[in-house]
Every structure is written in structure tokens, then in C-alpha cells.
N, C-alpha and C positions, 0 to 999 in steps of 0.2 A: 632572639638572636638567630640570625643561620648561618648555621656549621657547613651548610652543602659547600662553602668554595673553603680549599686551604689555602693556609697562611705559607709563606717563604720565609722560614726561618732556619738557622745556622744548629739552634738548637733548642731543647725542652728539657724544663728543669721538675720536677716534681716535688714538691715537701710532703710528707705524711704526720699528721700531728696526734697522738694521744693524751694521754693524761702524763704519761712517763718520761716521752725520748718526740725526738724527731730526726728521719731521716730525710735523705734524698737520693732521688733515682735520676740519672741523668742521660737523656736520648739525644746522640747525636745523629748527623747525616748517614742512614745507611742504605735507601732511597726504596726501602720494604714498611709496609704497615706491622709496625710493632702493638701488643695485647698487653697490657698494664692490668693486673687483678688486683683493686684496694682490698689491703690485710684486714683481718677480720675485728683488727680494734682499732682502725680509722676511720673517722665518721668527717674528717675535716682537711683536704690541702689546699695548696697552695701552688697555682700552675705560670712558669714564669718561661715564656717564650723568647729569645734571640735574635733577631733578625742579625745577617749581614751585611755588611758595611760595604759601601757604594764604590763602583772601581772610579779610578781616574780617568781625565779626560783630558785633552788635550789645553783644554782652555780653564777648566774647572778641579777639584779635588772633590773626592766622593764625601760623604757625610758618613758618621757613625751611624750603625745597624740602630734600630730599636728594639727596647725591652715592652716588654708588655708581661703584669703581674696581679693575679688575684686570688681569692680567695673563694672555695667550692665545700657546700655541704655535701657530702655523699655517702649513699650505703655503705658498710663494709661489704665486699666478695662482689663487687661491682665492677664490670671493665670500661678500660678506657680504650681508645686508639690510637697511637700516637703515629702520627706522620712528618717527621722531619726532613726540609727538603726546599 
């Protein structure tokens, strides 16, 4: 895959999953690169990106943003970069 281009998304969602709980960290538009450090008993999330929704046209109505969702093996104490935007 190449990461070099980003995606236009509204927003990014994070799950973090252990043996116990799971949380979620949620990055909205702040138009800065934000540093996500996986906790050090996550070895698994789950990355679920936003898009938004299309304006109107004169002729036309915009279409719903899309989601896009998966799932990531990862070290614990790992960073990510999140760029929402």
C-alpha cells in the first residue's frame, strides 16, 4: 500500500483491543499532525476513517461521505500519525 497521499476525511476513529476492555480514541479535524502511542497491552486495532458528505449542486444533491474500516496487528509503544483533514 502507499500512505505517501492522504485521505480527506471528516474524521478517525481508533479502537484499541486487549484481552479485557476496549476503547476508542477519536481524531477530529484540527488541520495539525496528531502522535497516537499504542498502550503497551495493545497488540490489535481497529482503524475507521470518515469521509464527508458531498455539497449540493444546483442540479444534483451531494452523496454520503464514506466509511472505510479495518483491522491492524501492531506493536505495543508504537506510533501512529494521524492526519485528519
Amino acid at each position: 500500500m502507499n500512505f505517501s497521499k492522504p485521505l480527506n476525511v471528516s474524521s478517525i476513529e481508533i479502537s484499541q483491543t486487549n484481552n479485557f476492555s476496549t476503547s476508542i480514541v477519536t481524531f477530529n479535524y484540527s488541520g495539525t499532525l496528531s502522535i497516537f502511542t499504542i498502550p503497551s497491552n495493545v497488540c490489535l486495532i481497529n482503524i475507521q476513517a470518515r469521509g464527508v458528505s458531498g455539497g449540493n449542486g444546483s442540479e444534483n444533491s451531494g452523496g454520503n461521505g464514506a466509511v472505510v474500516n479495518s483491522f491492524f496487528r501492531i506493536n505495543p509503544g508504537s506510533t501512529l500519525a494521524v492526519l485528519v483533514g
